[in-house]
C-alpha positions as CSV (number, residue, x, y, z in Angstrom):
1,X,140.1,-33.6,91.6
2,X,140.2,-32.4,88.1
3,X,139.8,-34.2,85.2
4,X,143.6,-34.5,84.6
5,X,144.4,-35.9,87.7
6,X,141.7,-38.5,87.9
7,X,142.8,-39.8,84.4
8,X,146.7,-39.4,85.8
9,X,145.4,-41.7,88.4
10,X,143.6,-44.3,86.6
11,X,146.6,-44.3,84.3
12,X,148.7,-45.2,87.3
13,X,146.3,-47.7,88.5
14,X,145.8,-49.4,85.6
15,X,149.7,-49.7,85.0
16,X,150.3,-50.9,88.6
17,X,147.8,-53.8,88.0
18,X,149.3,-54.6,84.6
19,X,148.4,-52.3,81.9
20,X,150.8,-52.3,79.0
21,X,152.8,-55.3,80.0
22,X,155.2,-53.6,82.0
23,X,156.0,-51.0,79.3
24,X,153.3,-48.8,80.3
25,X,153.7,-45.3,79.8
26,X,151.8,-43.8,83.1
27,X,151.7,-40.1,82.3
28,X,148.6,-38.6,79.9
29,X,151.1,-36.4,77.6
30,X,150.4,-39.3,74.9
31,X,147.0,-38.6,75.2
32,X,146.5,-34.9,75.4
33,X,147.6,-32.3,73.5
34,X,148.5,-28.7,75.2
35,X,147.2,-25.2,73.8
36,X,149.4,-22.0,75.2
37,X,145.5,-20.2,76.0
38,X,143.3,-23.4,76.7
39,X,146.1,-25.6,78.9
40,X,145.5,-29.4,78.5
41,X,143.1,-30.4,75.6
42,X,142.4,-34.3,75.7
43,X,141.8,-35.4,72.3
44,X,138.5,-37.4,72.4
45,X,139.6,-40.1,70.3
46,X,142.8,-41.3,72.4
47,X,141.1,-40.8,75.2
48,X,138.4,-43.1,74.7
49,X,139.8,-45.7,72.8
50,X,142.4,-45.3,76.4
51,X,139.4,-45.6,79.1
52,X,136.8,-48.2,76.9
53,X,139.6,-50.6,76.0
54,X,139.0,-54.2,76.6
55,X,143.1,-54.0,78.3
56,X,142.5,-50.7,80.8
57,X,139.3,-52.1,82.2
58,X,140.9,-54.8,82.8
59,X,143.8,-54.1,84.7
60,X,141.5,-50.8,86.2
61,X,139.1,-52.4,87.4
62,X,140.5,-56.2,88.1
63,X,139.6,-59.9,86.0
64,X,137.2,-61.1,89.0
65,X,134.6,-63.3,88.4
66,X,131.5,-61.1,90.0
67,X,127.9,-62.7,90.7
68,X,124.7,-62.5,88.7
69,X,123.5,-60.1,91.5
70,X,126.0,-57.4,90.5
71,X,125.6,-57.9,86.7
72,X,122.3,-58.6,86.6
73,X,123.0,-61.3,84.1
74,X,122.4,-65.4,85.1
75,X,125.5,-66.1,84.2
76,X,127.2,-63.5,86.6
77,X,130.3,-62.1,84.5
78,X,133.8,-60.3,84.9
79,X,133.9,-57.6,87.3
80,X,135.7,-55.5,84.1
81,X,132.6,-55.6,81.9
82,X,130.2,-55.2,84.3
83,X,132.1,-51.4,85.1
84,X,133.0,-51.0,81.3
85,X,129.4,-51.5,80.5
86,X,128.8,-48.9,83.1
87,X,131.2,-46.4,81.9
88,X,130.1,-46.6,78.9
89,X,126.4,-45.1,79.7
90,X,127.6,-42.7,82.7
91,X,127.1,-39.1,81.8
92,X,130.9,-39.1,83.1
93,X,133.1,-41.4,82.5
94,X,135.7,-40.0,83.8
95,X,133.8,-39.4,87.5
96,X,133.6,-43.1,87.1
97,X,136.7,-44.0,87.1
98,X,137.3,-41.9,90.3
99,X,135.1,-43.8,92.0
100,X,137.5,-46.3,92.0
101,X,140.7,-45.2,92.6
């Protein structure tokens, strides 16, 4: 898949789980911008503050408690952070997020 479609996917996801309140817009045009000789540009700054919000993970990923054996923490945690933490130092993020669609 390319990179459009995995975010037009985890867009979907996340709005099917909740993202947005129900007023979730689950197409990327907000977050793009479109060039006649480069195609889709995704404009770093929308994008991210998109994928590494607190609200996406969320509904992404799901509000589970997880155990300290997938966090690595002694508290355990919420399955959300654990995979926003991991996001955050994948060389993808994007390839991430396919993982889990």
């Amino acid at each position: 898949m390319t990179n459009e479609e995995i975010l037009q996917k985890a867009i979907e996801k996340a709005c099917k789980n909740g993202y947005g309140d129900g007023k979730c817009n689950s197409t990327i045009e907000w977050i793009t911008e479109k060039d006649e000789q480069w195609g889709t540009i995704f404009t770093a700054s929308s994008l991210e503050s998109l994928i590494y919000s607190h609200a996406f993970a969320k509904a992404f990923f799901g509000e589970e408690i997880c155990d300290e054996v997938i966090t690595g923490q002694e508290e355990g945690g919420y399955l959300w952070q654990y995979h926003l933490q991991q996001m955050v130092i994948s060389d993808d993020p994007i390839r991430y997020l396919e993982q889990y669609l």
